[in-house]
C-alpha positions as semicolon CSV with decimal commas, in nm:
position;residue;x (nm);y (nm);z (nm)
1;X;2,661;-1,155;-1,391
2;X;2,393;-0,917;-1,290
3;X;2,160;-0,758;-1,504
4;X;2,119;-0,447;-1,614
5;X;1,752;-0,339;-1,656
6;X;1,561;-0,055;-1,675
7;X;1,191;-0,072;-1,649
8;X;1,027;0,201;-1,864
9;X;0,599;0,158;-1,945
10;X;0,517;0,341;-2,191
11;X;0,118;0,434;-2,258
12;X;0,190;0,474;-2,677
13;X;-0,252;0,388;-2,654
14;X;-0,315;0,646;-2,471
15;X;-0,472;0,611;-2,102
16;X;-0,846;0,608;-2,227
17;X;-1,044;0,272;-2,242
18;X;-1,358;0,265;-2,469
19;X;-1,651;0,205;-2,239
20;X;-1,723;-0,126;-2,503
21;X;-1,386;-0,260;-2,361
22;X;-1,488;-0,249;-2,035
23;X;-1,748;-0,467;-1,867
24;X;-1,975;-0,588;-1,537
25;X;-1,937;-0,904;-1,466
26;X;-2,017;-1,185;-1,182
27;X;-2,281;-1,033;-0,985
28;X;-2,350;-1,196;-0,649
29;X;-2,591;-1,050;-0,321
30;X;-2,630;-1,108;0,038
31;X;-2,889;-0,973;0,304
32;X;-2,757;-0,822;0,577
33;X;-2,910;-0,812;0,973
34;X;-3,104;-0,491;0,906
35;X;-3,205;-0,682;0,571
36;X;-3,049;-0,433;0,324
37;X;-2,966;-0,602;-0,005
38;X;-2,567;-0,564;-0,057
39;X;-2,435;-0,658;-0,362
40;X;-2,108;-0,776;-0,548
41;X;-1,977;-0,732;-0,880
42;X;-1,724;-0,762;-1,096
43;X;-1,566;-0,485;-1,339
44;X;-1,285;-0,594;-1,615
45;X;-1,098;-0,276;-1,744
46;X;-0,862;-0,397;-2,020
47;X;-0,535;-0,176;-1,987
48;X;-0,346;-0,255;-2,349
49;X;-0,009;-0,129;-2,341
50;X;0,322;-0,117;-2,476
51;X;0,609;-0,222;-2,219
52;X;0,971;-0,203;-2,299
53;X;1,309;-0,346;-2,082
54;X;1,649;-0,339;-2,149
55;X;1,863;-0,650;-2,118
56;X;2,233;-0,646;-2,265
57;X;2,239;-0,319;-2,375
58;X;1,930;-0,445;-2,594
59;X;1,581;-0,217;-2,599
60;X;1,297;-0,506;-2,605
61;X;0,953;-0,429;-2,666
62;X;0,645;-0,572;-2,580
63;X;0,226;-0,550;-2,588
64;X;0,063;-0,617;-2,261
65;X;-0,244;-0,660;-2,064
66;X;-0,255;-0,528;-1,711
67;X;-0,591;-0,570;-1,654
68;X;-0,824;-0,503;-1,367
69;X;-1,101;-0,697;-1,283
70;X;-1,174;-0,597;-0,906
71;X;-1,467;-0,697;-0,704
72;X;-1,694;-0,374;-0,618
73;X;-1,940;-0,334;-0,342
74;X;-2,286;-0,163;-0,376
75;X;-2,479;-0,069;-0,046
76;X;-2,833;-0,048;-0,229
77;X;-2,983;0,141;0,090
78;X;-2,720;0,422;0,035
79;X;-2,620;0,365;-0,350
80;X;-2,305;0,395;-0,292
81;X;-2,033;0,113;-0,432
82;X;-1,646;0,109;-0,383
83;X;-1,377;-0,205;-0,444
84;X;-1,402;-0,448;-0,165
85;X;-1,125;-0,708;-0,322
86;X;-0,877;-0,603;-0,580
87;X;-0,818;-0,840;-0,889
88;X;-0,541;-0,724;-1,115
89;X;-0,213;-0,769;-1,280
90;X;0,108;-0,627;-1,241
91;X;0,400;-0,635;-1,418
92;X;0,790;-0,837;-1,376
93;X;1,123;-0,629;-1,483
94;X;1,091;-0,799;-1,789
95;X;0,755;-0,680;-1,861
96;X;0,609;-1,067;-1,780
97;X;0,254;-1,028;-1,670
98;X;0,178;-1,174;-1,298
99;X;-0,195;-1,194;-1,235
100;X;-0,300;-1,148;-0,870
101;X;-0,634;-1,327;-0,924
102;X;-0,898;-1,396;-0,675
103;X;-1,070;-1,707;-0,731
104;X;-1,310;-1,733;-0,461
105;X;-1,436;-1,529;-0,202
106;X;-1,728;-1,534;0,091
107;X;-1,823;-1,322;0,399
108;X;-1,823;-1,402;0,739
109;X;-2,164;-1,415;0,947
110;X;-2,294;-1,241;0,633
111;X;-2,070;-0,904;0,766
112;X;-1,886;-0,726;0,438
113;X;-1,622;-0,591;0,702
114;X;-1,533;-0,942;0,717
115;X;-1,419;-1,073;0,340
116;X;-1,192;-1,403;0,294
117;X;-1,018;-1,456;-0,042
118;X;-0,860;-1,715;-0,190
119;X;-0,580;-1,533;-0,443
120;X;-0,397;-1,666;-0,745
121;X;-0,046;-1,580;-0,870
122;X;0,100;-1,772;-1,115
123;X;0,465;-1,645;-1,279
124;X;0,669;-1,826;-1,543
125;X;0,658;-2,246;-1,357
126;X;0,619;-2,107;-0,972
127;X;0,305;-1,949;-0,825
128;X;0,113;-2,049;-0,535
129;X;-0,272;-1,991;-0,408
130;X;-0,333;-1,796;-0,093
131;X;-0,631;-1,791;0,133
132;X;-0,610;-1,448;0,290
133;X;-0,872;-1,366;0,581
134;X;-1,044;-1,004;0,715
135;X;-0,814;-0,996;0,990
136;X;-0,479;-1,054;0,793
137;X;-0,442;-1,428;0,835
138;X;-0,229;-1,618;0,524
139;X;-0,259;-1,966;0,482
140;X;-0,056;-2,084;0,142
141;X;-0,251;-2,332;-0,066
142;X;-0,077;-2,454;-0,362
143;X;-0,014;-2,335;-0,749
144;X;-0,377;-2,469;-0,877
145;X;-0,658;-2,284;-0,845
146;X;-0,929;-2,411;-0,553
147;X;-1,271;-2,515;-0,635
148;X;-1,485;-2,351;-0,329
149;X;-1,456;-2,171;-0,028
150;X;-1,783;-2,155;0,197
151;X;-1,816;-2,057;0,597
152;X;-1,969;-2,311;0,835
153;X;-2,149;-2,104;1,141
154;X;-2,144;-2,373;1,377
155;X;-1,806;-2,475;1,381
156;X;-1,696;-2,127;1,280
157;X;-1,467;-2,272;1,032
158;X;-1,335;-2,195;0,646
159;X;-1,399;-2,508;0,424
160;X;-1,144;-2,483;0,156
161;X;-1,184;-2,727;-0,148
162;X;-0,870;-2,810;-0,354
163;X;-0,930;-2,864;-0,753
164;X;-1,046;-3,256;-0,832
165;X;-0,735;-3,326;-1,058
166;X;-0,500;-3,089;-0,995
167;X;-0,361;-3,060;-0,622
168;X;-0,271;-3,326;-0,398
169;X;-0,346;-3,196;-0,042
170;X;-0,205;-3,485;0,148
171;X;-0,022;-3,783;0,043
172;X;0,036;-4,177;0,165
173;X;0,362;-4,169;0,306
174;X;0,578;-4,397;0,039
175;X;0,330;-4,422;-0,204
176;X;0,258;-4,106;-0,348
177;X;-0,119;-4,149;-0,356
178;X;-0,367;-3,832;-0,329
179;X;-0,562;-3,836;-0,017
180;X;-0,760;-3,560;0,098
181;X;-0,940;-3,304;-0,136
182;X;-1,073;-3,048;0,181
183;X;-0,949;-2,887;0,498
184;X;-1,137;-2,747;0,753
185;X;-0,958;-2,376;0,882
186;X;-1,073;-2,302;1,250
187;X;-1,086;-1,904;1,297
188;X;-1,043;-1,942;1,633
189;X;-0,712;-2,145;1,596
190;X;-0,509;-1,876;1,550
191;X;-0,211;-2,148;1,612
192;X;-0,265;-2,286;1,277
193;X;-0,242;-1,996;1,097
194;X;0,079;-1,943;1,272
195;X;0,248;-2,275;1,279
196;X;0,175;-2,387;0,942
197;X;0,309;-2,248;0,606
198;X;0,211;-2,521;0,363
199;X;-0,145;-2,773;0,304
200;X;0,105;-3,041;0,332
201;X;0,160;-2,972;0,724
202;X;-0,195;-2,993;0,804
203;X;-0,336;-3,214;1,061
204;X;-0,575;-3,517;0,930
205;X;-0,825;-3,442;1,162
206;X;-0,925;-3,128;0,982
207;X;-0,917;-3,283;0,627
208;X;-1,194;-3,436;0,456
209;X;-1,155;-3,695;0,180
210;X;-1,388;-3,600;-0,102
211;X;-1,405;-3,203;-0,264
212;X;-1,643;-2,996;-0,094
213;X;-1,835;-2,751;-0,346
214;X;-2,087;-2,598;-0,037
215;X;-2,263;-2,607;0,248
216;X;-2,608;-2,576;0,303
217;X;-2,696;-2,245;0,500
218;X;-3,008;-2,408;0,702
219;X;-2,813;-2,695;0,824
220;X;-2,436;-2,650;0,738
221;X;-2,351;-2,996;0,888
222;X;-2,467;-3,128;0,528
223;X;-2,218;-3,078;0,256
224;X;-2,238;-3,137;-0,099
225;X;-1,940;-3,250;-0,308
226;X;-1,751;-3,505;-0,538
227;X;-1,559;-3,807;-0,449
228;X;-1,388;-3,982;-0,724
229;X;-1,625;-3,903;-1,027
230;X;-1,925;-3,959;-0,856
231;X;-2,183;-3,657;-0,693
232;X;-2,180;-3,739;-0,265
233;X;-2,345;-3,585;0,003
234;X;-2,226;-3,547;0,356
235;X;-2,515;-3,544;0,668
236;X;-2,249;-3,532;0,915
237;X;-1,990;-3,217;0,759
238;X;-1,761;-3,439;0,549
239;X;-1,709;-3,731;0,796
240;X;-1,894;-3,967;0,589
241;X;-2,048;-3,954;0,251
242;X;-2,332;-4,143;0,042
243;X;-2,307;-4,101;-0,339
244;X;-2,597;-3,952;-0,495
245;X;-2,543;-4,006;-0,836
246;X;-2,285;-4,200;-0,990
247;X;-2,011;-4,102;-1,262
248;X;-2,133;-3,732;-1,319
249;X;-1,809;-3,648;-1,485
250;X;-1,901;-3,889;-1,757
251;X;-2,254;-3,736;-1,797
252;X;-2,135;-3,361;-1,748
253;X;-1,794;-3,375;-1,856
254;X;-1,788;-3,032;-1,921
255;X;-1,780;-3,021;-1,518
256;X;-1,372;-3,026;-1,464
257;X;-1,328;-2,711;-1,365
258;X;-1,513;-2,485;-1,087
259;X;-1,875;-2,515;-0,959
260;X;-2,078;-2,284;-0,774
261;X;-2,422;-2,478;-0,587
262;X;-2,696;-2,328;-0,562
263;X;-2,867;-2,510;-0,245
264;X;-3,226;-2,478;-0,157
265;X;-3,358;-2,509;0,216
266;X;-3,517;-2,720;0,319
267;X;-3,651;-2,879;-0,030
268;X;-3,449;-3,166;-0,183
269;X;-3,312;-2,977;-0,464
270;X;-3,007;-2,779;-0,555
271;X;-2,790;-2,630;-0,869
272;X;-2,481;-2,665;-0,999
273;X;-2,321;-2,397;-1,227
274;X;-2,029;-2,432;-1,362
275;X;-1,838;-2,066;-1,308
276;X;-1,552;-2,093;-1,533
277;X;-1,353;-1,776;-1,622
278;X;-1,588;-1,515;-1,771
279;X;-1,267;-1,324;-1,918
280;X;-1,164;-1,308;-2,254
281;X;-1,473;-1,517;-2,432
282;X;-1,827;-1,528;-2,221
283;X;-1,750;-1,897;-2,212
284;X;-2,095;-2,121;-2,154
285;X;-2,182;-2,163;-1,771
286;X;-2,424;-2,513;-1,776
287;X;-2,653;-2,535;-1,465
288;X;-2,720;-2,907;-1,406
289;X;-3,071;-2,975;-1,140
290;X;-3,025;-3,210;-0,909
291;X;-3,354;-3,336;-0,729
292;X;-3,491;-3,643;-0,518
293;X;-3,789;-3,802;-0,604
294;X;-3,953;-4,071;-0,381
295;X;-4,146;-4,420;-0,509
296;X;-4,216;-4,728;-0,384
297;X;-3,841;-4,846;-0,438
298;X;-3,748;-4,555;-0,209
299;X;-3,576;-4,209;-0,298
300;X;-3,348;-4,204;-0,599
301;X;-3,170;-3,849;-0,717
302;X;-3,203;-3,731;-1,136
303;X;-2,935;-3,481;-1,276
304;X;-3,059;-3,253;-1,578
305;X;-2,920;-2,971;-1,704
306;X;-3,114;-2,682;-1,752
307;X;-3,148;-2,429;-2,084
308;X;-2,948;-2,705;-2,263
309;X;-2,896;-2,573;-2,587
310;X;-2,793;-2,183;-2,438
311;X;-2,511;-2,063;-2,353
312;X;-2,362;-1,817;-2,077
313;X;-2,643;-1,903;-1,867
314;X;-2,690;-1,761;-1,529
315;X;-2,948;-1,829;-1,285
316;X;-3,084;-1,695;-0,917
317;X;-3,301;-1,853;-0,649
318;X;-3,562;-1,666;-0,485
319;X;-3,513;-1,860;-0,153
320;X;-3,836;-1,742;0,026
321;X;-4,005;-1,946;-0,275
322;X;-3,747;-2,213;-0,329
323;X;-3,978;-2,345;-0,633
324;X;-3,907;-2,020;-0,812
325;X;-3,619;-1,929;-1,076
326;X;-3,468;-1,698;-1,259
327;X;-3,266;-1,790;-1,555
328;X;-3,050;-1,609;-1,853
329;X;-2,969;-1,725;-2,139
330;X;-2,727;-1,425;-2,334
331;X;-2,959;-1,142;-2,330
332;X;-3,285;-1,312;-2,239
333;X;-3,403;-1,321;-1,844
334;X;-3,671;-1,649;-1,808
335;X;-3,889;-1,705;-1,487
336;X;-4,003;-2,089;-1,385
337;X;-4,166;-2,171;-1,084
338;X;-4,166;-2,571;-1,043
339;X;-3,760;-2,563;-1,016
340;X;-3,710;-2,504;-1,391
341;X;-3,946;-2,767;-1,557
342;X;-4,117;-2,491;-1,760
343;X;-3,949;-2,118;-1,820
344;X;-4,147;-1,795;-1,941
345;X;-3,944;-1,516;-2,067
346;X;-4,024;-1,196;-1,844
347;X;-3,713;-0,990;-1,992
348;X;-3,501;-0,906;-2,273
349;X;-3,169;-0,646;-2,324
350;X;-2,953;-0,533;-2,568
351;X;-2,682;-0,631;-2,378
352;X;-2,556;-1,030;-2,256
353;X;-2,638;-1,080;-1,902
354;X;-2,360;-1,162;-1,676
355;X;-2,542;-1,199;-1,365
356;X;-2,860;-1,185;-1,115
357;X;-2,966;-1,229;-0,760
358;X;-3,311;-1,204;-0,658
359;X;-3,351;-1,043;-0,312
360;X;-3,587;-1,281;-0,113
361;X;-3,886;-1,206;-0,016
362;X;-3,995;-0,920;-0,255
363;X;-4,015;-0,899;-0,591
364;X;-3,709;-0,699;-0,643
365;X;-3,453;-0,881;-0,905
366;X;-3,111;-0,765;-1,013
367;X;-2,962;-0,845;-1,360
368;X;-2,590;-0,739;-1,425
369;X;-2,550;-0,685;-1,759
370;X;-2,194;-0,616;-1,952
371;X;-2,280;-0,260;-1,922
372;X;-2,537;-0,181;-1,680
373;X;-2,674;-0,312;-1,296
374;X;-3,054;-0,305;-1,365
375;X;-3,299;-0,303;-1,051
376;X;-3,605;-0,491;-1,163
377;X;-3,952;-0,399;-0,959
378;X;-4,252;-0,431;-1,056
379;X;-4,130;-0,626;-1,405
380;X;-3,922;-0,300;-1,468
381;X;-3,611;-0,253;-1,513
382;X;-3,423;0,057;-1,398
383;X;-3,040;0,134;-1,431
384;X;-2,898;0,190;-1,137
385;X;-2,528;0,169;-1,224
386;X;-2,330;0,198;-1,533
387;X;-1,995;0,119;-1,706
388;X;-1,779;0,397;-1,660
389;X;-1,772;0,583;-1,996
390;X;-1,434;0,593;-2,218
391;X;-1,293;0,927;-2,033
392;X;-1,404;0,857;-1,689
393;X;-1,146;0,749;-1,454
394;X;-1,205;0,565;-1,106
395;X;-1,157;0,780;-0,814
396;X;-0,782;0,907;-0,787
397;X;-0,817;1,069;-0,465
398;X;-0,911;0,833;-0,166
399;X;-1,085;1,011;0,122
400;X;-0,857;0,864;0,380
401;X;-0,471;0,686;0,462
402;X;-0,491;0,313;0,380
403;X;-0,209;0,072;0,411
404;X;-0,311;-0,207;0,158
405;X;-0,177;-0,606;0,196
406;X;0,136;-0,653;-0,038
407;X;0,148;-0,832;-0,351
408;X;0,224;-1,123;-0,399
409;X;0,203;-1,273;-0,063
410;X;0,421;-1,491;0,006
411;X;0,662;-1,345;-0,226
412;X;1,056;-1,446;-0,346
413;X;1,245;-1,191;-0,343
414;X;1,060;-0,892;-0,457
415;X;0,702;-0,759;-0,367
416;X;0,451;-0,465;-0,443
417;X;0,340;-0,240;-0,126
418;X;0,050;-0,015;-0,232
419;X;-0,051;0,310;-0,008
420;X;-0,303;0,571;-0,044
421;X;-0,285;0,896;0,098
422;X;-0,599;1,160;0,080
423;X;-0,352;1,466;0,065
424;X;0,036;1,507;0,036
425;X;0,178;1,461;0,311
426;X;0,564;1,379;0,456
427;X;0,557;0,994;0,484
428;X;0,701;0,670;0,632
429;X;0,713;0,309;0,495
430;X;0,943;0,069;0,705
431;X;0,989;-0,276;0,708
432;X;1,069;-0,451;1,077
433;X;1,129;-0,824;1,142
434;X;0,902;-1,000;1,450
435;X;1,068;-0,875;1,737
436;X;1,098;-0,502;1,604
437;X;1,394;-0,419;1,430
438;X;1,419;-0,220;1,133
439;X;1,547;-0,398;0,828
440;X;1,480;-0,130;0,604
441;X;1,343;0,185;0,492
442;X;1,139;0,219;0,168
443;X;1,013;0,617;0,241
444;X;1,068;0,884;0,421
445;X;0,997;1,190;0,235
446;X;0,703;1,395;0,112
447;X;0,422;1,217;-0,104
448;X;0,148;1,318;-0,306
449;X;-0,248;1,223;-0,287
450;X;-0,340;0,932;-0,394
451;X;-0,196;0,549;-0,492
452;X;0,150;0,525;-0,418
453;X;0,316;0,227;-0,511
454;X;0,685;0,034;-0,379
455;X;0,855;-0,251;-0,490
456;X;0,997;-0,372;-0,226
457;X;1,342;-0,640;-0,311
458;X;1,428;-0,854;-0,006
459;X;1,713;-1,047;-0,182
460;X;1,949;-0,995;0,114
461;X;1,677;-1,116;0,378
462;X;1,600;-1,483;0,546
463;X;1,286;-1,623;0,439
464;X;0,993;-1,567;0,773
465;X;0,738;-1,311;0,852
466;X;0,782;-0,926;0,864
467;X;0,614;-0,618;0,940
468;X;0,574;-0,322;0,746
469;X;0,445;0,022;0,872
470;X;0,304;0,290;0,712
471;X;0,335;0,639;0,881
472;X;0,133;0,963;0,743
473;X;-0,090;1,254;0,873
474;X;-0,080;1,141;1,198
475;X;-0,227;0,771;1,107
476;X;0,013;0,439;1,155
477;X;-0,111;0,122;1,002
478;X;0,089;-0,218;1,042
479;X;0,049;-0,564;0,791
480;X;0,223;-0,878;0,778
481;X;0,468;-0,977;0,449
482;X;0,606;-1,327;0,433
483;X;0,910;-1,421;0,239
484;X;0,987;-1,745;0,118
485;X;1,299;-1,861;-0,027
């Protein structure tokens, strides 16, 4: 028996959002070629609201959360800032919430036309985790949610870490054992994209037996990581590994999650942080040192964790002076400069600090607060980019046609396709198969500026890959959907 449901979301809390429930969050920074600071944050825009369905000829009613937390851009050379990566959730016909959730991201070569996400989308027991390149490549993970995600330049490959407890990448034929915690994604190898759907078709020579958490950028053929519960480092990009420091996980327990290293060229130093979700609580992110000392019984490394007794600590490292720090501990900013032995506090707001990134060689530092991106020069602090206030909306009217990547991806059987259009104008959305025949028309009629969104339902269609072309105002943009039954 089918079901009867309408879908009706009603806004009974109005569409304003105090600026209080909003926040910044997750700020991170890269120098480009012409050595213009670009930077990336995070902003979480809480949309409460009441959803209702009908099932049975009953009305049900429920309260939901279809937050945003997408990651923005800011050019700090021409102050301008836009969403790079979108982070949301949408809603099921029965008003379940789906998150579409990035967990990691990087940039190619440093370039910020050339993004790679890994996205999360977990509904009711299925879900799955997608790594999702610039160019429209989709390589399906698994339900858990991956540890790191880091670029190698020499081998111009995506390292892609699976979660220490969680996924089993590859498997002992007959004995069910877990195997391999990293794969190695060629760009070049467009064949593997192509060929292979699931982690579980992979080839062993591209997997690497202990988690990867990141790759040093002055040599990326050393890797630092965890095998078993023990902290190993790789000379030789995962072939082999020497442990460092032996049953971490029993020291830093706390550690069972996500990291994010900090690694300092060429010194024998680096930082661990743990980056576990910032929604919902400011939960504690611990920073644990790890440093090599030499004597006359040879080189040993020492783990301690640093600001011990704060919590939601953040830190940056001014890489042109790898000795040099910069810490926060809530709203408090500290400065060390002999890798965090000693810490002087240079800054204090009224608001927690959720992030900073020191721009290398100058004394410029950024601190992302939950309501303001502060340029610090000179010891000063300047705003130079706020929380949207309770009645200010994001941009409804984009300044060109964009064709964005559906959502989920893979989906079963239904999927969202989001447009934007910079004036209304008669449009075209059609779904083709791989050799070019229409399998089904979603619009063909006028449409106004703006977002448009489409479910698209492909019940009646074999699982595979399919196109789907947008056409408007004289602009035709093609993406790839796959459907998996």
């Amino acid at each position: 028996m089918k079901y009867l449901l309408t879908f009706l979301l009603m806004l009974l809390c109005g569409s304003s959002i105090s600026a209080q429930e909003r926040y910044f969050h997750e700020l991170k920074g890269l120098e480009d070629s012409s050595g213009t600071t670009q930077l990336f944050y995070r902003l979480y825009e809480p949309k409460n609201r009441t959803c209702s369905y009908q099932e049975y000829g009953q009305t049900y009613t429920t309260n939901i959360n279809p937050y945003k937390n997408h990651i923005y851009h800011l050019d700090t050379e021409l102050n301008s800032d836009s969403v790079i990566l979108r982070d949301y959730v949408q809603l099921s016909g029965f008003c379940q919430e789906i998150p579409y959730k990035i967990e990691s991201y990087t940039f190619i070569d440093n370039k910020v036309t050339k993004p790679v996400a890994i996205y999360e989308s977990i509904y009711g027991l299925s879900g799955s985790a997608t790594l999702e390149t610039y160019d429209e490549n989709i390589f399906q993970i698994g339900i858990a949610n991956p540890l790191g995600l880091n670029f190698q330049k020499s081998t111009n490959s995506l390292i892609v870490t699976s979660p220490i407890h969680e996924i089993v990448i590859k498997a002992v034929s007959g004995y069910g054992a877990t195997l391999k915690k990293t794969y190695r994604f060629p760009l070049n190898q467009d064949s593997l994209w192509n060929q292979k759907s699931y982690y579980d078709d992979y080839p062993d020579s591209l997997l690497i037996d202990f988690s990867v958490l990141g790759v040093v950028d002055y040599n990326d053929d050393i890797f630092i990581g965890f095998k078993d519960s023990s902290l190993v480092l790789s000379y030789d990009s995962g072939d082999t590994s020497q442990v460092i420091i032996d049953n971490f996980f029993e020291k830093h327990s706390m550690f069972d999650a996500s990291f994010e290293p900090l690694l300092i060229p060429p010194s024998p130093v680096f930082y661990l942080r743990n980056k576990a979700n910032y929604i919902g609580n400011g939960v504690s992110s611990d920073i644990i040192r790890v440093r090599e000392f030499g004597d006359f019984a040879g080189s040993r490394w020492e783990d301690h964790e640093l600001l011990k007794n704060s919590e939601n600590k953040r830190i940056s490292i001014d890489y042109s002076n790898p000795d040099h720090l910069y810490l926060s501990d809530t709203t408090k900013v500290f400065f060390s400069e002999d890798y965090g032995e000693t810490m002087q506090q240079i800054l204090e707001f009224d608001e927690e600090v959720t992030g900073l990134y020191k721009k290398p060689d100058s004394d410029i530092l950024y601190v992302l607060t939950k309501t303001d991106l502060y340029k610090v020069e000179n010891g000063q602090p300047t705003s130079i980019k706020q929380v949207p206030v309770s009645n200010e909306e994001s941009p409804e009217i984009p300044n060109s046609v964009s064709l964005k990547q559906n959502y989920p991806n893979p989906f079963n059987p239904t999927t969202t396709i989001e447009f934007e259009l910079d004036k209304s104008t008669f449009t075209k959305l059609t779904v083709y198969d791989v050799v070019g025949r229409k399998v089904r028309e979603l619009v063909n009629e006028k449409r106004s500026a703006g977002t448009n969104t489409i479910e698209f339902n492909a019940t009646n269609l074999a699982s595979g890959v399919y196109l789907y072309r947008l056409e408007a105002n004289g602009v035709v943009q093609t993406k790839r959907l796959t459907l998996i039954k």
